[in-house]
C-alpha positions, 0 to 999 in steps of 0.5 A: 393513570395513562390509558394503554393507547398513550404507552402505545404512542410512547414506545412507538415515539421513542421506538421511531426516534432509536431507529432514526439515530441508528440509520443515521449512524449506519449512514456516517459510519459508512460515510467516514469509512469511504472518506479514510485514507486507504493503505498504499501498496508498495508499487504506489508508494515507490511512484509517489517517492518517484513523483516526489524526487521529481519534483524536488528537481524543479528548484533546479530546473528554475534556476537554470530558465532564469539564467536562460532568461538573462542570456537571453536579454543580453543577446538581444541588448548586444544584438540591437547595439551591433544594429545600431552601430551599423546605421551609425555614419563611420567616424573620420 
């Protein structure tokens, strides 16, 4: 039979082991409430939308820099063909 200092052991063990795994789920509770998504309040959710509406115009704003970007390179091709044309001597 087990004298009565072993049972103390015992009930002190498991008694440690019960308190480790509470603090430890205090400890992730809290760790994953801080981690949840919060609620939007209305004022954020309209400037969001705002964001949002923004940057589906960036499609277009694309659009347009790479029709920039070919005026661009045709005005400098017929700039260097006009320089060109003027070292050239006049034809007879």
């Amino acid at each position: 039979m087990p004298d009565f200092e072993s049972i103390i052991k015992f009930f002190v063990m498991v008694g440690g082991s019960l308190l480790v795994l509470i603090g430890a789920g205090f400890a992730l509770k809290a760790l994953f409430r801080r981690s949840a998504p919060k609620a939007l309040s209305a004022d954020h959710l309209h400037e969001l939308e705002a964001r949002l509406a923004e940057l589906d115009k960036l499609p277009d704003v694309e659009t347009r820099l790479a029709e920039l970007e070919e005026r661009v390179d045709f005005a400098e091709r017929a700039l260097g063909d006009v320089r060109g044309r003027a070292h050239l001597p006049p034809k007879v």
